[in-house]
C-alpha positions as CSV (number, residue, x, y, z in Angstrom):
1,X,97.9,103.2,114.6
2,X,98.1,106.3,116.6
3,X,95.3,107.9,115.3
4,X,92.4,105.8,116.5
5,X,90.0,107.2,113.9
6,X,91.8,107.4,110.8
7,X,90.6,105.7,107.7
8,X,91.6,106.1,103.9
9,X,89.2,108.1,101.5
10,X,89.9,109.8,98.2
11,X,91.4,112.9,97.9
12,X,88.4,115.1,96.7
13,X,86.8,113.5,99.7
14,X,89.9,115.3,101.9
15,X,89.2,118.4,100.2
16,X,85.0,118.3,100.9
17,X,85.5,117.9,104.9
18,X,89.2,120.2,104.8
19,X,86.1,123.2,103.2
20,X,84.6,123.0,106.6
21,X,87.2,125.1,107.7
22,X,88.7,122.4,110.2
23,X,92.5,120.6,110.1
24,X,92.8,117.0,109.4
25,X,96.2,114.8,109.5
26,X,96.4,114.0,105.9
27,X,99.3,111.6,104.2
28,X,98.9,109.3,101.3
29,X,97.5,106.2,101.5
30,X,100.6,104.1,99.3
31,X,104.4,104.5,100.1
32,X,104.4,106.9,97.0
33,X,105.3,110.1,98.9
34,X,103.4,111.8,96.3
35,X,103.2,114.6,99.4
36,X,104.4,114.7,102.9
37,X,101.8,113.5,105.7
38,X,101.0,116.0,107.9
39,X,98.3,118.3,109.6
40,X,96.7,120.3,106.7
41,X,93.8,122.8,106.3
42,X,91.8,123.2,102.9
43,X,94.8,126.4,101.4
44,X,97.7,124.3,102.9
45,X,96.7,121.3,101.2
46,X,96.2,122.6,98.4
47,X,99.9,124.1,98.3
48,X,101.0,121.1,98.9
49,X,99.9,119.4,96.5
50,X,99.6,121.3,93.8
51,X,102.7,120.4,91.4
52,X,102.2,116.4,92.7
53,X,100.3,114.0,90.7
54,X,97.4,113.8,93.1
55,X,94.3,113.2,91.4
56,X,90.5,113.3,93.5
57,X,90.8,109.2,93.2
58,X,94.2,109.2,95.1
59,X,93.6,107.1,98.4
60,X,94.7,109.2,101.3
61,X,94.4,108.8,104.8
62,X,92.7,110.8,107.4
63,X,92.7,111.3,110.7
64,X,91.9,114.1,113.4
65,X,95.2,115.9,114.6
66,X,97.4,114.8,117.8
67,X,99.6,116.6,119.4
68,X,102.4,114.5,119.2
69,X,105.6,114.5,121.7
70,X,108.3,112.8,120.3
71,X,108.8,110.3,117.0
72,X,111.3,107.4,116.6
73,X,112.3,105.5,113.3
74,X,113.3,102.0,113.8
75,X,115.2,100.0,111.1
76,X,113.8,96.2,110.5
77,X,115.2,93.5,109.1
78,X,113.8,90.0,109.0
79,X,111.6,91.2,111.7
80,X,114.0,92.4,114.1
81,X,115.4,95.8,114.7
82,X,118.9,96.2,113.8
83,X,118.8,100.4,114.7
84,X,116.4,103.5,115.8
85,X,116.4,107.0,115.8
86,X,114.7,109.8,117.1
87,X,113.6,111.8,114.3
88,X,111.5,114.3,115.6
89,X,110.3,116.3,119.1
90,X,107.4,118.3,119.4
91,X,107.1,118.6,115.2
92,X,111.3,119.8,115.2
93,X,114.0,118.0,113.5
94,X,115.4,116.0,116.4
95,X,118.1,113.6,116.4
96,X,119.6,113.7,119.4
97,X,117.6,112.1,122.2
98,X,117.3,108.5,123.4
99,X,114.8,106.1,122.5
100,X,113.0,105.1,125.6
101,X,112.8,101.3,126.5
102,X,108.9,101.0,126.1
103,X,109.4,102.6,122.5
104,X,111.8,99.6,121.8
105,X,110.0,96.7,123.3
106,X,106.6,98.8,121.3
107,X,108.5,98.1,117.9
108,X,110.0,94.8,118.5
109,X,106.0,93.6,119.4
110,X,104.9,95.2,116.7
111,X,107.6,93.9,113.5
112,X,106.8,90.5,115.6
113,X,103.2,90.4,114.8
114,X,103.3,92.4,110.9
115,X,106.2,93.0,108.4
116,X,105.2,94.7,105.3
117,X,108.1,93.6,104.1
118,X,111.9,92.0,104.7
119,X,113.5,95.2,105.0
120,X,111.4,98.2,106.1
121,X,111.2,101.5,108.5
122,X,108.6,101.3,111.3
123,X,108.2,105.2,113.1
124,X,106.4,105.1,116.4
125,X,105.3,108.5,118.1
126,X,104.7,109.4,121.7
127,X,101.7,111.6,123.2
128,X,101.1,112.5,126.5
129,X,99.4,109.1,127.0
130,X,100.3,106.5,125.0
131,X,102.7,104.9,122.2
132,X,101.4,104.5,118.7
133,X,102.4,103.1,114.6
134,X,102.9,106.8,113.1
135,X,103.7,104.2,109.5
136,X,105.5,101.7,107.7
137,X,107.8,103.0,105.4
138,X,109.7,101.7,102.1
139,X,113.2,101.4,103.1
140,X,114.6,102.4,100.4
141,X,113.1,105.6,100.8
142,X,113.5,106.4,104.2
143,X,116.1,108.6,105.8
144,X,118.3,106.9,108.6
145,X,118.5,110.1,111.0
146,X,120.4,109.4,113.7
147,X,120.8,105.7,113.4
148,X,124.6,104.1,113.2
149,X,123.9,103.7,109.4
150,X,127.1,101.0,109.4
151,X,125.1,98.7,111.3
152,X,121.9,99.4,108.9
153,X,124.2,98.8,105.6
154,X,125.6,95.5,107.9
155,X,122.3,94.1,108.3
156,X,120.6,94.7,104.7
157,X,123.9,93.6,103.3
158,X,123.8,90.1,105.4
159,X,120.0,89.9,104.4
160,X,120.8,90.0,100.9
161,X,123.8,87.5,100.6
162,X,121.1,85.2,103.1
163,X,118.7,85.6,100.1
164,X,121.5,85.7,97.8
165,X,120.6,81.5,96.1
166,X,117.1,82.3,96.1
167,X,117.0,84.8,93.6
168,X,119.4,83.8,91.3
169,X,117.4,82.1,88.5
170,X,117.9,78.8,87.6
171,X,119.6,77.5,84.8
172,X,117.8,77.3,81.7
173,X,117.9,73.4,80.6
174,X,117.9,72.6,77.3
């Protein structure tokens, strides 16, 4: 992960160390997107959560802030990356840069060693001194950015037909 000391705690937990007065990264723990991760204070949290179903038992991680450079979303399937974006540079909408070789071979290392899932999104971020796992995101609820979406809709499509006998369900015999 990028955020060396995150760990997940329930919401009314968030809230207790937010009344300090400081700023935590906050997201939600599960791939609900109950409310968007980001760096929140005790008022800003509050906004944004206030017409979501968060309840004080809602798991949510936390972490100190980073000052983070650039982020990249990379497409998986089957463990391999079949497309990558840049999403984001210094906190902007950003869809236009590259995605630097280290960020590729950081993603391809890490769908090799841990898939949530068949299909999913993996976003990576850059600091001023390392790589890091921003999350693992539901694909089906994950934007493509700037990612050749043919060759995303390609990929999941072959994946399906691949998996296409497996799922159909038997016959019933009588």
């Amino acid at each position: 992960m990028l955020s060396s000391d995150a760990r997940v705690v329930p919401f009314s937990s968030a809230q207790a160390i937010l009344g300090k007065q400081v700023r935590l990264f906050i997201r939600p723990s599960a791939d609900s997107k109950v409310f968007e991760g980001g760096v929140y204070d005790l008022e800003g949290l509050a906004a944004a959560t206030e017409e979501t179903k968060v309840t004080d038992a809602t798991p949510v991680v936390v972490a100190s802030p980073i000052q983070v450079e650039v982020e990249w979303r990379f497409i998986i399937v089957d463990r391999e990356i079949v497309a990558g974006s840049e999403y984001r540079r210094w906190g902007r909408v950003s869809t236009q840069g590259s995605i630097p070789q280290a960020a590729i071979e950081f993603a391809v290392e890490a769908a090799l060693r841990w898939s949530p899932a068949d299909i999913y999104c993996l976003d990576l971020a850059s600091t001023s001194n390392r790589l890091g796992i921003v999350e693992a995101n539901c694909f089906n609820a994950s934007r493509f950015y700037g990612a050749p979406v043919e060759r995303i809709i390609r990929a999941v499509n072959a994946h399906v037909l691949s998996k296409k006998g497996q799922l159909e369900e038997p016959p019933i015999q009588g």
